[in-house]
C-alpha positions in Angstrom: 69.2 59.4 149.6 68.3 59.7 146.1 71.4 60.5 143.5 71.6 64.2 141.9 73.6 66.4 139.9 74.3 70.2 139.6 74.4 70.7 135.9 75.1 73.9 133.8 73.4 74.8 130.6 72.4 77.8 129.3 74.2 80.2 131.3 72.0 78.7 134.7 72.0 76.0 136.9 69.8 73.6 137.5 69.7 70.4 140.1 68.6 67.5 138.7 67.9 64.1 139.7 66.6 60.7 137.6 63.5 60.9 136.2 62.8 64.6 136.7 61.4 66.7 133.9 63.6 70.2 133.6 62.7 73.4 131.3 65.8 74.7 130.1 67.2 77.1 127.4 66.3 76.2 123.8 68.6 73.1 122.5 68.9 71.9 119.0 67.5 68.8 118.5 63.9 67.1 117.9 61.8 65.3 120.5 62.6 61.7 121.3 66.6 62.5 120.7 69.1 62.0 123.6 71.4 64.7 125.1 74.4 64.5 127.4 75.0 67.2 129.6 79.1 67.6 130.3 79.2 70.6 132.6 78.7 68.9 136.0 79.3 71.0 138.6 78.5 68.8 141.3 77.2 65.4 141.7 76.1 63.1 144.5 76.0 59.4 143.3 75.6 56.0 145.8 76.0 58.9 149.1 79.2 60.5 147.5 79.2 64.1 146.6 82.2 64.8 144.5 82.7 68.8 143.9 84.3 70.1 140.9 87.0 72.7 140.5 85.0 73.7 138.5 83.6 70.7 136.8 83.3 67.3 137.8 85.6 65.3 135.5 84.4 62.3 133.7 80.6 63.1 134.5 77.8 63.1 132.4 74.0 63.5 132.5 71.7 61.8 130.1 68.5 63.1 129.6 65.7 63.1 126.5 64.7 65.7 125.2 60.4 66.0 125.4 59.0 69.0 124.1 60.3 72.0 122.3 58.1 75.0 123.0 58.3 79.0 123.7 56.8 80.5 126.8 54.0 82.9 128.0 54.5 86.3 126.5 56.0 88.8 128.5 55.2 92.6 127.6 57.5 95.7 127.8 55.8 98.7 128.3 57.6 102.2 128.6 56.0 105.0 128.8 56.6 108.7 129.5 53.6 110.9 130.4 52.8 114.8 128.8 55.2 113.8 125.1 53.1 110.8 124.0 56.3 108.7 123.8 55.0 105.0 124.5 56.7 102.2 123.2 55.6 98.4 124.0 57.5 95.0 123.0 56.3 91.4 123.8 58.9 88.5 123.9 58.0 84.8 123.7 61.3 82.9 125.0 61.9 79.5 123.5 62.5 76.8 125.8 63.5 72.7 125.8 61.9 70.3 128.3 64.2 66.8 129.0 63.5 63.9 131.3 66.5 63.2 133.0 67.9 59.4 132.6 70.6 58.9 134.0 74.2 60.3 136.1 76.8 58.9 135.8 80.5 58.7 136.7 82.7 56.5 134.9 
C-alpha cells in the first residue's frame, strides 16, 4: 500500500501521494522552489493512518512547485429577454501545479 496524505490548501482538499502532480489554488513562489504543506488532515505512512483532530501534528508534505498558470476561461452570461439587459463576464482562475516529494512524520 502506497503512503498518502490528506492535505488542505486553499480552502479544499486534496489526497496526495509521492510523486503525483496536483493543480491547486495560486501560491507565491516561482517554479523550481519547494513548498511544505502543514495542514495534514490525515496521513497514511508505512500502513499507519493517523487522523487529526483536526490536523495531524508534526506532519508535513513537501512538494515543488512546476508550473504557474491560469485556467480555461469561464463565461457568465445573464440575460433577461423583452428589456435588452444582457450582461456577460469571463474569468481566468490562476492556478499552481506541484510534484509532490515527500510525507513525512517526524
Amino acid at each position: 500500500m502506497t503512503d498518502y496524505a490528506i492535505v488542505r490548501t486553499g480552502g479544499k482538499q486534496y489526497r496526495v501521494r509521492p510523486g503525483d502532480t496536483v493543480s491547486i489554488e495560486k501560491l507565491g513562489g516561482e517554479v523550481g522552489d519547494f513548498v511544505n504543506f502543514d495542514e495534514i488532515l490525515m496521513t497514511s505512512v508505512d500502513d499507519k493512518v493517523t487522523v487529526g483532530s483536526p490536523l495531524v501534528e508534526n506532519a508535513t508534505v513537501r512538494a515543488e512547485i512546476t508550473d504557474q498558470g491560469r485556467g480555461k476561461k469561464v463565461i457568465a452570461f445573464r440575460y433577461k429577454n423583452k428589456t435588452r439587459q444582457r450582461t456577460k463576464r469571463g474569468h481566468r482562475q490562476s492556478y499552481t501545479d506541484v510534484l509532490v516529494q515527500d510525507i513525512s512524520i517526524k
